[in-house]
Every structure is written in C-alpha cells, then in structure tokens.
PDBQT receptor file of N, H, CA, C and O in Angstrom, charges set to zero:
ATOM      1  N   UNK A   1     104.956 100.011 100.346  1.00  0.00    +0.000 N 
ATOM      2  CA  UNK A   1     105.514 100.622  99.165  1.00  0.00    +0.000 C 
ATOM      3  C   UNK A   1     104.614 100.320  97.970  1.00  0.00    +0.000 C 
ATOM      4  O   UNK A   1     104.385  99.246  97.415  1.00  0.00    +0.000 OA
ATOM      5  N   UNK A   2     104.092 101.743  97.684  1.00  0.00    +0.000 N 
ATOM      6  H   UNK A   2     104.278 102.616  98.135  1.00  0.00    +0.000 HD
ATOM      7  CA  UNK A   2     103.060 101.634  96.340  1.00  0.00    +0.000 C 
ATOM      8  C   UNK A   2     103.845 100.633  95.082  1.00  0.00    +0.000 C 
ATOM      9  O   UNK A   2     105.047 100.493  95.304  1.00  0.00    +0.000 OA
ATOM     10  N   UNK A   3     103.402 100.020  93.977  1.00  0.00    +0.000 N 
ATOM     11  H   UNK A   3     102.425 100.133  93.797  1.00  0.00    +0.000 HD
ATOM     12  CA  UNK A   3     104.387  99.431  93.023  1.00  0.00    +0.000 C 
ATOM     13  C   UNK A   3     103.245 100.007  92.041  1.00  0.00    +0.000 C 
ATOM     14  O   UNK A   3     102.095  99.570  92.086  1.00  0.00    +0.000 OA
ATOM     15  N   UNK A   4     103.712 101.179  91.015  1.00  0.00    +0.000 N 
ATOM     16  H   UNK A   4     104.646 101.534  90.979  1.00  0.00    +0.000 HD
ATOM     17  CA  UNK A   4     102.768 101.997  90.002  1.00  0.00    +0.000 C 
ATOM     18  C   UNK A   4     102.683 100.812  88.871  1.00  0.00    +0.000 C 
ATOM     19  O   UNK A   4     101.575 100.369  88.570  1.00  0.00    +0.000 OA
ATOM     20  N   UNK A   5     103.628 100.410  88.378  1.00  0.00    +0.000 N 
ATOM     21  H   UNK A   5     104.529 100.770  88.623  1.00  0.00    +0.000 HD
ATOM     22  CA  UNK A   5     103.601  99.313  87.178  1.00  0.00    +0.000 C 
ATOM     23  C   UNK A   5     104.559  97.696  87.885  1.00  0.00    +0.000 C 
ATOM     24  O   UNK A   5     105.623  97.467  88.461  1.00  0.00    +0.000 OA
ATOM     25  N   UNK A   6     103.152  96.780  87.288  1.00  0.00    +0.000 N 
ATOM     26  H   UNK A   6     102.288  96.966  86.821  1.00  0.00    +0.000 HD
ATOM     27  CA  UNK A   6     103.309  95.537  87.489  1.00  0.00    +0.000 C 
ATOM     28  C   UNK A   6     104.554  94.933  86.017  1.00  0.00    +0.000 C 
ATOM     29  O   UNK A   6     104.759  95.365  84.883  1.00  0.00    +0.000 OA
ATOM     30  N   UNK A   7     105.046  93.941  86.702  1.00  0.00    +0.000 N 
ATOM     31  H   UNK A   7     104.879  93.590  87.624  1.00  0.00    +0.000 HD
ATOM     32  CA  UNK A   7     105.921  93.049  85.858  1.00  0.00    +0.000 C 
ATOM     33  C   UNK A   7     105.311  92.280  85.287  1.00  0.00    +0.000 C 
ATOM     34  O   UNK A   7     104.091  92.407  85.397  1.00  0.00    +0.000 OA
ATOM     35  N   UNK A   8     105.842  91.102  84.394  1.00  0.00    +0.000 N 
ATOM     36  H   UNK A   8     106.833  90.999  84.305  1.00  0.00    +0.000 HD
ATOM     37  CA  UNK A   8     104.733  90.131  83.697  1.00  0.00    +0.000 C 
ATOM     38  C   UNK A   8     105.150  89.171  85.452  1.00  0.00    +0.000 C 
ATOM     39  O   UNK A   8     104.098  88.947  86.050  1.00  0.00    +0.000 OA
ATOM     40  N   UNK A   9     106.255  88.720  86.128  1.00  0.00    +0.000 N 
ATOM     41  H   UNK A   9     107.110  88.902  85.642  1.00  0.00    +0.000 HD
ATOM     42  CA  UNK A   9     106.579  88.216  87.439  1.00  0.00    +0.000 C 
ATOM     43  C   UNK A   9     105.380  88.901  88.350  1.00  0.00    +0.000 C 
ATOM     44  O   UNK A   9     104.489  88.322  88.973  1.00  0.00    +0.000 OA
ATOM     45  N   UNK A  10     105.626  90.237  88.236  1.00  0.00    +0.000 N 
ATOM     46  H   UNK A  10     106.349  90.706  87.730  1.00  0.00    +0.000 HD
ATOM     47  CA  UNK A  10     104.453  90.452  89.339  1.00  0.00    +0.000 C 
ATOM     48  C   UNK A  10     103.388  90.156  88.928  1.00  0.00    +0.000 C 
ATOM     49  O   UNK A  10     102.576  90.780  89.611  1.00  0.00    +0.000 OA
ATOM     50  N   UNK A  11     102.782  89.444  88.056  1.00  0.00    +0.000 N 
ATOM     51  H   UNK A  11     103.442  88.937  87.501  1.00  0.00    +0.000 HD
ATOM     52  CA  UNK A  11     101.443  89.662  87.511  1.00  0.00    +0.000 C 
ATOM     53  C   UNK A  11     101.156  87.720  87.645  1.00  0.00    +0.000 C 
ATOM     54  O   UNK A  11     100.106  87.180  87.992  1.00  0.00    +0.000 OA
ATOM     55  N   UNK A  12     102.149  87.197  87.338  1.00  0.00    +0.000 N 
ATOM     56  H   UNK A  12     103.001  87.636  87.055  1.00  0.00    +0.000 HD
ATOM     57  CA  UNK A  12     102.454  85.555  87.840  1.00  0.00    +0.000 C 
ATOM     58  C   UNK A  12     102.242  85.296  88.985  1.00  0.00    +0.000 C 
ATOM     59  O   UNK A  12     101.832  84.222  89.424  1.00  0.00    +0.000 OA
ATOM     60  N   UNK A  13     102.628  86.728  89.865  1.00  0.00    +0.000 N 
ATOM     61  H   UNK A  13     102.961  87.601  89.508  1.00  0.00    +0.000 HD
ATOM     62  CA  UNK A  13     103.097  85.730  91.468  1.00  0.00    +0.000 C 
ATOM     63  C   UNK A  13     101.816  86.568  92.326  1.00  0.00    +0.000 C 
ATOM     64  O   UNK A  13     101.732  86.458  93.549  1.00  0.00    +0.000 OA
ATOM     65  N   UNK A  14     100.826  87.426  91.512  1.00  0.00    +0.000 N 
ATOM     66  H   UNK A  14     100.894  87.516  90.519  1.00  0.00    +0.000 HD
ATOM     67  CA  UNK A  14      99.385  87.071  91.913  1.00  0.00    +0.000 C 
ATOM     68  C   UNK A  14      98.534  86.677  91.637  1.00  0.00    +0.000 C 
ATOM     69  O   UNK A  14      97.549  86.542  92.362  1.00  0.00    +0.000 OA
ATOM     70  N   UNK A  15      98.659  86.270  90.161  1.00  0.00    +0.000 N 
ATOM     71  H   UNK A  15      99.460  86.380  89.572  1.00  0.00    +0.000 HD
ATOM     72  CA  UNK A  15      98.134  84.916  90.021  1.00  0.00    +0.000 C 
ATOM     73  C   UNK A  15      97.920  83.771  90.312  1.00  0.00    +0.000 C 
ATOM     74  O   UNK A  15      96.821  83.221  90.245  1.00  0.00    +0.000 OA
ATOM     75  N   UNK A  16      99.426  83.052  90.836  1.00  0.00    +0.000 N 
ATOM     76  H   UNK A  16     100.318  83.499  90.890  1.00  0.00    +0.000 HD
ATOM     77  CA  UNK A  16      99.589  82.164  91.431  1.00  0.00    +0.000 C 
ATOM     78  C   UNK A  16      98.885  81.896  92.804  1.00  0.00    +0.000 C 
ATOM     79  O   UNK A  16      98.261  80.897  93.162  1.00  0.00    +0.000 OA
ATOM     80  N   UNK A  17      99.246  83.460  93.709  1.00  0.00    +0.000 N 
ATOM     81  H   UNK A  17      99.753  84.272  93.418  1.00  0.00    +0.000 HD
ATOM     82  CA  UNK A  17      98.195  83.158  94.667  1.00  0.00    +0.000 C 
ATOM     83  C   UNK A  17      97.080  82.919  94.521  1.00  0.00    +0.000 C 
ATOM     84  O   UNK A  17      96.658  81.913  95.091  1.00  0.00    +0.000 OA
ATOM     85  N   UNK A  18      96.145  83.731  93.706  1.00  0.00    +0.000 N 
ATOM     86  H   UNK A  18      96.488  84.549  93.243  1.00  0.00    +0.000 HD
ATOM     87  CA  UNK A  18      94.844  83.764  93.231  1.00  0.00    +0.000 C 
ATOM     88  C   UNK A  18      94.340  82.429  93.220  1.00  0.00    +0.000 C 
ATOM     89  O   UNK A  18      93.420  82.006  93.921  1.00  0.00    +0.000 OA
ATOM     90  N   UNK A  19      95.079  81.721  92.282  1.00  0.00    +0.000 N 
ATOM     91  H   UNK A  19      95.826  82.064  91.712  1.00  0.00    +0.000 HD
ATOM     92  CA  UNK A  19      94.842  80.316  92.182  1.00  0.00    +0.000 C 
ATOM     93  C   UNK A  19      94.578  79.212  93.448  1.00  0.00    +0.000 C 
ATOM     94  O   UNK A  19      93.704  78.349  93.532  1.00  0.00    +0.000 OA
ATOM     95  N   UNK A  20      95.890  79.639  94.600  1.00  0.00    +0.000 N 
ATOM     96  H   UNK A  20      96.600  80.340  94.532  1.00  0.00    +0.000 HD
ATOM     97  CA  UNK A  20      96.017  78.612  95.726  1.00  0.00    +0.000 C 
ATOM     98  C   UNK A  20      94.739  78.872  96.378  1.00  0.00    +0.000 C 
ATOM     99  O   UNK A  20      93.921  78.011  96.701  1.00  0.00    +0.000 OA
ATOM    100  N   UNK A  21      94.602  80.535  96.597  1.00  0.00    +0.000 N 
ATOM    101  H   UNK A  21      95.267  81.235  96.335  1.00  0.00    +0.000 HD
ATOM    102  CA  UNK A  21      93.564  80.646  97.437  1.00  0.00    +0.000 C 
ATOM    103  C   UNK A  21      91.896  80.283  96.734  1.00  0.00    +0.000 C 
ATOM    104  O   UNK A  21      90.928  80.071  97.464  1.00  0.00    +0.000 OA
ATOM    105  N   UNK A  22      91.837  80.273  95.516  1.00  0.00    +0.000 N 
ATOM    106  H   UNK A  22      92.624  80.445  94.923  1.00  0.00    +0.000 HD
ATOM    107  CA  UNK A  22      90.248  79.956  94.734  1.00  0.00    +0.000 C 
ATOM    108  C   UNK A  22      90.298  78.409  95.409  1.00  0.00    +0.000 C 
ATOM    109  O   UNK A  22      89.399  78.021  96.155  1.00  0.00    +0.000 OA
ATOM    110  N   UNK A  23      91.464  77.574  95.052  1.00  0.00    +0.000 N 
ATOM    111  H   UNK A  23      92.194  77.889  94.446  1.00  0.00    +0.000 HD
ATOM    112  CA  UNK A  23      91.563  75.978  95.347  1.00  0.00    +0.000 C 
ATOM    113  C   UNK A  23      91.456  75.824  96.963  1.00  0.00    +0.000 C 
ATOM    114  O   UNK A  23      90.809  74.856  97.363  1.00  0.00    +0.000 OA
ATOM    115  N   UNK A  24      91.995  76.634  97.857  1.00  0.00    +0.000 N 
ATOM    116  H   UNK A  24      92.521  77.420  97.532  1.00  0.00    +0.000 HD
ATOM    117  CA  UNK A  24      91.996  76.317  99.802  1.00  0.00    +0.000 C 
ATOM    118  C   UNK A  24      91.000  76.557  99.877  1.00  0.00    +0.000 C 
ATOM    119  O   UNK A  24      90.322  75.597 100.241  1.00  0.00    +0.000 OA
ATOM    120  N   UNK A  25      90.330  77.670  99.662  1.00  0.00    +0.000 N 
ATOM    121  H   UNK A  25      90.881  78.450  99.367  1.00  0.00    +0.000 HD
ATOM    122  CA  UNK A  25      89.195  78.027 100.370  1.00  0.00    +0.000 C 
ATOM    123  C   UNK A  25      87.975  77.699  99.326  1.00  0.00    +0.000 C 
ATOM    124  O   UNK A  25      86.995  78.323  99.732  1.00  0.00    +0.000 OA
ATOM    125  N   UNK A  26      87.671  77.010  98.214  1.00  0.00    +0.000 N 
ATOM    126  H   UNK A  26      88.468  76.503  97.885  1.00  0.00    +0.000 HD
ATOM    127  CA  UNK A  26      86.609  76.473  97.520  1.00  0.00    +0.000 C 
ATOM    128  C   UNK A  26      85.836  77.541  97.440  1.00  0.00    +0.000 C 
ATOM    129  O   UNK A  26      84.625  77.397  97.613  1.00  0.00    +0.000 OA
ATOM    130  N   UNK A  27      86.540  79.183  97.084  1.00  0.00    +0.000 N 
ATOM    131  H   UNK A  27      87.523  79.299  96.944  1.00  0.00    +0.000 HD
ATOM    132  CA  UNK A  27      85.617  80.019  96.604  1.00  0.00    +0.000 C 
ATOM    133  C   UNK A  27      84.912  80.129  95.404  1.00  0.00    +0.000 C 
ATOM    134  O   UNK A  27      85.563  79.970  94.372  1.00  0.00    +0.000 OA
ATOM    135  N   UNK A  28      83.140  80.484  95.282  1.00  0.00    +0.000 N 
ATOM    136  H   UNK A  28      82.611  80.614  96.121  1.00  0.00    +0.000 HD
ATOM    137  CA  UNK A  28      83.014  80.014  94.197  1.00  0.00    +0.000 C 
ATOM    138  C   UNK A  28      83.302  81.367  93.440  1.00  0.00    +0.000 C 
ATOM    139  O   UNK A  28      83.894  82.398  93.762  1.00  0.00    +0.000 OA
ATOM    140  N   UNK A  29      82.541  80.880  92.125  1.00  0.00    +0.000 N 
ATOM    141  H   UNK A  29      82.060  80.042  91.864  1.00  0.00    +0.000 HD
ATOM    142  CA  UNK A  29      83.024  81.855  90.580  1.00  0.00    +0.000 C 
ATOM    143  C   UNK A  29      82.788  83.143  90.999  1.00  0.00    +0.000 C 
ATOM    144  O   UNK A  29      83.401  84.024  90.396  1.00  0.00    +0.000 OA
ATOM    145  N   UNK A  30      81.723  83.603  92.278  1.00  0.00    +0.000 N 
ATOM    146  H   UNK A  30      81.225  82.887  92.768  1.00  0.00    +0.000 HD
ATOM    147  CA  UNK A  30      80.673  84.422  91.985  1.00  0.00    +0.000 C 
ATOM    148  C   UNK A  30      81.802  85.401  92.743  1.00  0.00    +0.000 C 
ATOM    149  O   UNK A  30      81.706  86.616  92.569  1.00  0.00    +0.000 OA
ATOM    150  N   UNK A  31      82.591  85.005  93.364  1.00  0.00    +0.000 N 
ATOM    151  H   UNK A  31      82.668  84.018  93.506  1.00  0.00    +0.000 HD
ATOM    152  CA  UNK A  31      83.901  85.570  94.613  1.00  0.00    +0.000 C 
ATOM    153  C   UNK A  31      85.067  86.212  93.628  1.00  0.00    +0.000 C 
ATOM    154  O   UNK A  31      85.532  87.339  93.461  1.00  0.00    +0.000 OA
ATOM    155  N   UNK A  32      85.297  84.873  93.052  1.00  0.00    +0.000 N 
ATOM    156  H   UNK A  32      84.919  83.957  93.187  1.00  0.00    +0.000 HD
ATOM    157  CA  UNK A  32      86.623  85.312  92.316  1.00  0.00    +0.000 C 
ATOM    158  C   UNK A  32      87.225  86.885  91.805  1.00  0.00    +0.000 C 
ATOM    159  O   UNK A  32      88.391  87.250  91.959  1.00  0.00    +0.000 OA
ATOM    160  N   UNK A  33      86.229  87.622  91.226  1.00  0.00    +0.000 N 
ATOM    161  H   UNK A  33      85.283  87.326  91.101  1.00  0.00    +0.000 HD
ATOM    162  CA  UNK A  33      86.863  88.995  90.622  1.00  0.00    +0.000 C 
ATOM    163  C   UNK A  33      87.516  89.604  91.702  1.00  0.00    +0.000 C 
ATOM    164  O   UNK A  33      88.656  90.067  91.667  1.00  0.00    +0.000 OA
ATOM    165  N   UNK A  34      86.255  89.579  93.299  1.00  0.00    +0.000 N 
ATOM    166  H   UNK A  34      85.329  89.203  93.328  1.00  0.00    +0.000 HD
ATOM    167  CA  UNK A  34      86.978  90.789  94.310  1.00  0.00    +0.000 C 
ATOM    168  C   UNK A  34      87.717  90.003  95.112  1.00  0.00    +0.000 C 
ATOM    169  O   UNK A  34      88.344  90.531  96.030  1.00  0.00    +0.000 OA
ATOM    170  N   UNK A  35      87.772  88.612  94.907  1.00  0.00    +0.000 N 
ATOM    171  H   UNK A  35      87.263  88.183  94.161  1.00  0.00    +0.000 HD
ATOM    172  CA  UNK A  35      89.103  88.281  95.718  1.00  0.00    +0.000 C 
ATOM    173  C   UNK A  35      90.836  88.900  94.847  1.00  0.00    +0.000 C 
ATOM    174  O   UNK A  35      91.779  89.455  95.410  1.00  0.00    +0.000 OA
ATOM    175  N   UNK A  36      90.715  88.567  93.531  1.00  0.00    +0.000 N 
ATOM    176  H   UNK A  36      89.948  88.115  93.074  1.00  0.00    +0.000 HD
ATOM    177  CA  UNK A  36      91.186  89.009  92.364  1.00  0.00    +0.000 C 
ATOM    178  C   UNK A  36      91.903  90.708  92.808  1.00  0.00    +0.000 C 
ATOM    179  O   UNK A  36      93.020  91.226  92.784  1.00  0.00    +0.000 OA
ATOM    180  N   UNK A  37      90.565  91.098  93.180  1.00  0.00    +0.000 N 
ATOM    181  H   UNK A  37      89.658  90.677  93.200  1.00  0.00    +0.000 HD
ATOM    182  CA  UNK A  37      90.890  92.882  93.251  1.00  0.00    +0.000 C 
ATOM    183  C   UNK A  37      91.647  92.590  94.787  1.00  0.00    +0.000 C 
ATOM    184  O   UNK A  37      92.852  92.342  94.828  1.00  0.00    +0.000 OA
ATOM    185  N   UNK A  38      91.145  92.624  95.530  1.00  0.00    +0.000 N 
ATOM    186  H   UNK A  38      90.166  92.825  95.496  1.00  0.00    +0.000 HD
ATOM    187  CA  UNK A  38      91.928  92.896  97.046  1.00  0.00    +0.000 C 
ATOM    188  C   UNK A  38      93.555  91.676  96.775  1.00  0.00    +0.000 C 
ATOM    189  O   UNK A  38      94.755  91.909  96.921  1.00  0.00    +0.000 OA
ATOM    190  N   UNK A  39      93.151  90.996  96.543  1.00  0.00    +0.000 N 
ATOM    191  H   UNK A  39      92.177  90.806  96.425  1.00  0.00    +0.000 HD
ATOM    192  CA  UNK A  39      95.308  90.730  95.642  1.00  0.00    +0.000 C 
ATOM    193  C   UNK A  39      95.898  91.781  95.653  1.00  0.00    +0.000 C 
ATOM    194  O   UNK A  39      96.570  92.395  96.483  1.00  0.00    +0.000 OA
ATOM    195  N   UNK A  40      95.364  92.045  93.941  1.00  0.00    +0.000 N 
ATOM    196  H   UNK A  40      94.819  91.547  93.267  1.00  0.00    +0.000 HD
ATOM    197  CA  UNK A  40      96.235  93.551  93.374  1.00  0.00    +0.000 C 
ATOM    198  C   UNK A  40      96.654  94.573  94.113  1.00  0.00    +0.000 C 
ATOM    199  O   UNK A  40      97.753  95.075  94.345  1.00  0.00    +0.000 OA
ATOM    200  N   UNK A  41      94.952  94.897  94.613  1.00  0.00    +0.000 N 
ATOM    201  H   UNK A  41      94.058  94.489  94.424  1.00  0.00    +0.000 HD
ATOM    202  CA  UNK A  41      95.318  96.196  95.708  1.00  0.00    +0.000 C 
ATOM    203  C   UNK A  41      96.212  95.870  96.796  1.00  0.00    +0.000 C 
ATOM    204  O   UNK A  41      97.116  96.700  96.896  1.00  0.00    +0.000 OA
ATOM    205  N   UNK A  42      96.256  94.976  97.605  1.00  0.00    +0.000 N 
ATOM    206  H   UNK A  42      95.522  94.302  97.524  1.00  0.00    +0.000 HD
ATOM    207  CA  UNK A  42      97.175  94.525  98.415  1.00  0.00    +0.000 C 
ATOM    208  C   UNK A  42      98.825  94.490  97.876  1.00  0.00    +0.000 C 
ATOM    209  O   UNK A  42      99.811  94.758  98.564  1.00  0.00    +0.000 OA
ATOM    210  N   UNK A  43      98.802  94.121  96.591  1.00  0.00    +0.000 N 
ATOM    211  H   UNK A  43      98.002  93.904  96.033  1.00  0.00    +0.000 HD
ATOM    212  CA  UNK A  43     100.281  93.547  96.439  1.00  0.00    +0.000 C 
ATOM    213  C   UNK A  43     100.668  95.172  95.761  1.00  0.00    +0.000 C 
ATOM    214  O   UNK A  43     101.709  95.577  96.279  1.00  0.00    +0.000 OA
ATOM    215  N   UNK A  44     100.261  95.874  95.050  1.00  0.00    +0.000 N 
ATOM    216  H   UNK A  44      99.415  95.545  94.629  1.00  0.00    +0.000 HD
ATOM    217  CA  UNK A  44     100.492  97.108  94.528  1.00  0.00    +0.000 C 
ATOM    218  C   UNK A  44     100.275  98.330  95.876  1.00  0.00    +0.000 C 
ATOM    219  O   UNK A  44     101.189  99.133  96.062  1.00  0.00    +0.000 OA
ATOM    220  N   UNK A  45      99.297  98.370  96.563  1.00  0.00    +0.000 N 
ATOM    221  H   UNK A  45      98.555  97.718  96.412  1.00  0.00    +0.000 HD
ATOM    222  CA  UNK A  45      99.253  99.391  97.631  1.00  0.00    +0.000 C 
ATOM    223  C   UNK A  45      98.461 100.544  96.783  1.00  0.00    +0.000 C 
ATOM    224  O   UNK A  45      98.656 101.719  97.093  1.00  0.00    +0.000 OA
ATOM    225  N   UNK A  46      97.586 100.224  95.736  1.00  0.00    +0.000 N 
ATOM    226  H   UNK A  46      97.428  99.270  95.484  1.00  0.00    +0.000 HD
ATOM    227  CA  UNK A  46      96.968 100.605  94.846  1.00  0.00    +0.000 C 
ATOM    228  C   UNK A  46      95.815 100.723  95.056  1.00  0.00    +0.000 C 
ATOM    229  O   UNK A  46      95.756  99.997  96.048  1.00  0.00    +0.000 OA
ATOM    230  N   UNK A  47      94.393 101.216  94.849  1.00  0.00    +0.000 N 
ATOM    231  H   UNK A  47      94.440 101.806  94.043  1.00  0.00    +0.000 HD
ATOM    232  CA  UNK A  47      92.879 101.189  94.446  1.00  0.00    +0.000 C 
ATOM    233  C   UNK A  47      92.592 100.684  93.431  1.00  0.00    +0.000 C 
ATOM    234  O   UNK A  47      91.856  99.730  93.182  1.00  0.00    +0.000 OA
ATOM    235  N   UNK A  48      93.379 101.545  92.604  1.00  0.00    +0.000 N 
ATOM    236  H   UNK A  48      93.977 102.320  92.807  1.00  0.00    +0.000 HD
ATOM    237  CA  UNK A  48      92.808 101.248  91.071  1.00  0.00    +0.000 C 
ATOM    238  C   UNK A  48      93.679 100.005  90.519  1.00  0.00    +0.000 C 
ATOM    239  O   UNK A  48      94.854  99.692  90.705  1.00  0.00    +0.000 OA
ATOM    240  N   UNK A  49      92.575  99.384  89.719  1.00  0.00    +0.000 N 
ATOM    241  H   UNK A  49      91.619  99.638  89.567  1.00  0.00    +0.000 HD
ATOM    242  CA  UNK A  49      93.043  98.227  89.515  1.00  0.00    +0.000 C 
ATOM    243  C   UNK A  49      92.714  98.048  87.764  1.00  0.00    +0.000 C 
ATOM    244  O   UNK A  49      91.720  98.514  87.208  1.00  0.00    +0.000 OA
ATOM    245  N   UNK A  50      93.692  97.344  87.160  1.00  0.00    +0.000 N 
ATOM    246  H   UNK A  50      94.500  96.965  87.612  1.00  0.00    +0.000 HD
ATOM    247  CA  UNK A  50      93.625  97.719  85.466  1.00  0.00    +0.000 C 
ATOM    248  C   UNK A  50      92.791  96.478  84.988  1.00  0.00    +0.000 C 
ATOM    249  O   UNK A  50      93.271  95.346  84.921  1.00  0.00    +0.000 OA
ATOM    250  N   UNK A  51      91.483  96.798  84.659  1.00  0.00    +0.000 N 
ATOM    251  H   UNK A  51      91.093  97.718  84.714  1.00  0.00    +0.000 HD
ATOM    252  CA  UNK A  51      90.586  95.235  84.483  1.00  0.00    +0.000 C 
ATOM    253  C   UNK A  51      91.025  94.409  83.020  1.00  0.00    +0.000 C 
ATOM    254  O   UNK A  51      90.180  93.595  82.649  1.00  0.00    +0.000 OA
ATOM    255  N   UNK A  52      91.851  94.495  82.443  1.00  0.00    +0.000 N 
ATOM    256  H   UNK A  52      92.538  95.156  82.745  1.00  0.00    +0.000 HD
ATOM    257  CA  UNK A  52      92.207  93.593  81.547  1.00  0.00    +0.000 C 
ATOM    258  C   UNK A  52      92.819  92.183  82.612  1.00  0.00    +0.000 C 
ATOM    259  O   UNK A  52      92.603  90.972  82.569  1.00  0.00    +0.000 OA
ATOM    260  N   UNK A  53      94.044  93.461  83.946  1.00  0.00    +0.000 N 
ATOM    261  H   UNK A  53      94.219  94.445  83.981  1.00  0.00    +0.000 HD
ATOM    262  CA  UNK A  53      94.819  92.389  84.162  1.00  0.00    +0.000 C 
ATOM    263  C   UNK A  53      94.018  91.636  85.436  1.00  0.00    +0.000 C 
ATOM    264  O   UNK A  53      94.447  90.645  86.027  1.00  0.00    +0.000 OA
ATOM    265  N   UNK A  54      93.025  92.184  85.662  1.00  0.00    +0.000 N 
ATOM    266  H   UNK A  54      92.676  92.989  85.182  1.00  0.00    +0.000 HD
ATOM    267  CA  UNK A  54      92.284  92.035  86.706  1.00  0.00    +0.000 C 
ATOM    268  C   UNK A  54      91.252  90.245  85.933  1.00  0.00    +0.000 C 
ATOM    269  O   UNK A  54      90.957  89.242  86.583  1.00  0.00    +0.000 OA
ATOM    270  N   UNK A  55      90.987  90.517  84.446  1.00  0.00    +0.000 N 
ATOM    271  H   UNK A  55      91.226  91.332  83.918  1.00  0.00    +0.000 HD
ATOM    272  CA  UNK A  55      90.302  89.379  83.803  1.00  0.00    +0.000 C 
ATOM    273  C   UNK A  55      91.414  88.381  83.194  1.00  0.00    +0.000 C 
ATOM    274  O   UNK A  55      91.072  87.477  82.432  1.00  0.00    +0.000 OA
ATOM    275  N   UNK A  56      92.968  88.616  83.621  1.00  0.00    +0.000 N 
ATOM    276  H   UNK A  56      93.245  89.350  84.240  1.00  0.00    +0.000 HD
ATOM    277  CA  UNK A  56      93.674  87.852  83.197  1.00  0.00    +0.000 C 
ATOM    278  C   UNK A  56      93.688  86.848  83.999  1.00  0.00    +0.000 C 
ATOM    279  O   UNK A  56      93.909  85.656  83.784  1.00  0.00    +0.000 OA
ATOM    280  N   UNK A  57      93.278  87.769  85.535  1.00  0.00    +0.000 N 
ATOM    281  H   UNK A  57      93.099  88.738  85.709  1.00  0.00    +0.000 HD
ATOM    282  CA  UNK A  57      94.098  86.495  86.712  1.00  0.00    +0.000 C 
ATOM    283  C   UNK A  57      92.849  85.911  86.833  1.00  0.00    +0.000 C 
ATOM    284  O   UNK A  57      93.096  84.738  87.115  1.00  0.00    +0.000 OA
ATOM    285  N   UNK A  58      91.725  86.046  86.783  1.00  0.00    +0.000 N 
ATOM    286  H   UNK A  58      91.524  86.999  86.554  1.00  0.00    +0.000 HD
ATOM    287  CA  UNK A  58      90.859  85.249  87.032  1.00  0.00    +0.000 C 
ATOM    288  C   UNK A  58      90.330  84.697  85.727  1.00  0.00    +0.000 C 
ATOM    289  O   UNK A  58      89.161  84.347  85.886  1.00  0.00    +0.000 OA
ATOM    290  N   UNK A  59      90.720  84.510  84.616  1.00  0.00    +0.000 N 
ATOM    291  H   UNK A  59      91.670  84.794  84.487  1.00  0.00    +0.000 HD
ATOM    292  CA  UNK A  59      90.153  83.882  83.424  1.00  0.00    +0.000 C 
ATOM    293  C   UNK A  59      90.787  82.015  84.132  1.00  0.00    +0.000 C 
ATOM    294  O   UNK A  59      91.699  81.610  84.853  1.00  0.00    +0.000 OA
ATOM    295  N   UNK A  60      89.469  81.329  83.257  1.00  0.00    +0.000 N 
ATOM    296  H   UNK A  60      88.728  81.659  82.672  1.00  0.00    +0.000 HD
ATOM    297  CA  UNK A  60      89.958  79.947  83.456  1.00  0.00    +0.000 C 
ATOM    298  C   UNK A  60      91.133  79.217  82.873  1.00  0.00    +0.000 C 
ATOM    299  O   UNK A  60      91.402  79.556  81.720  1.00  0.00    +0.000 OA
ATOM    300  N   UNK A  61      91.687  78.542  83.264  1.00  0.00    +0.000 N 
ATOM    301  H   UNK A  61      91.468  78.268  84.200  1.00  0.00    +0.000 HD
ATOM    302  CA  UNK A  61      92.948  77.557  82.108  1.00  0.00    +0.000 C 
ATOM    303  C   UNK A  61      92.497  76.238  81.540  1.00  0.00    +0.000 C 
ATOM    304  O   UNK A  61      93.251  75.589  80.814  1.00  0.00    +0.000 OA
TER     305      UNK A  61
C-alpha cells in the first residue's frame, strides 16, 4: 500500500530505523543518502522521494 503523504510519526519511525541500521551495520557517510532513499521508497511504496525529508533523516544530531 502506496502512503502519498508522510506523517511527522512516519517520518520518526524512518528515521529511527535509519539510525539503527547506520549504527548495526557501521555504514559509512558515503552510504547513508541511498540507504536513506531505499527506507522511504520501501516504507511509502514510492520512487520519488522529497530531498528535504530525505536530508532530514540523514542530517547529523
């Protein structure tokens, strides 16, 4: 099931993954965006992917 618009929750709870998986698998920086993208696309059922929220989930904390 496509999901056209993300929640600020949906946008947390691939982040969150984003995070576990950068930390399990010790991917480096150079990975991060298209691990980032295949998330989204995965969790939306989407291609297109909106690069603000795409530089949200992978910006540092």
């Amino acid at each position: 099931m496509a999901k056209p618009h993300l929640t600020a929750l949906d946008a947390d709870i691939i982040r969150s993954a984003f995070l576990k998986e950068v930390h399990e698998s010790k991917a480096p920086e150079s990975q991060w965006r298209e691990m980032a993208m295949q998330l989204i696309q995965s969790y939306t059922g989407q291609m297109e992917v909106d690069p603000d929220m795409l530089d949200w989930i992978i910006r540092r904390l």
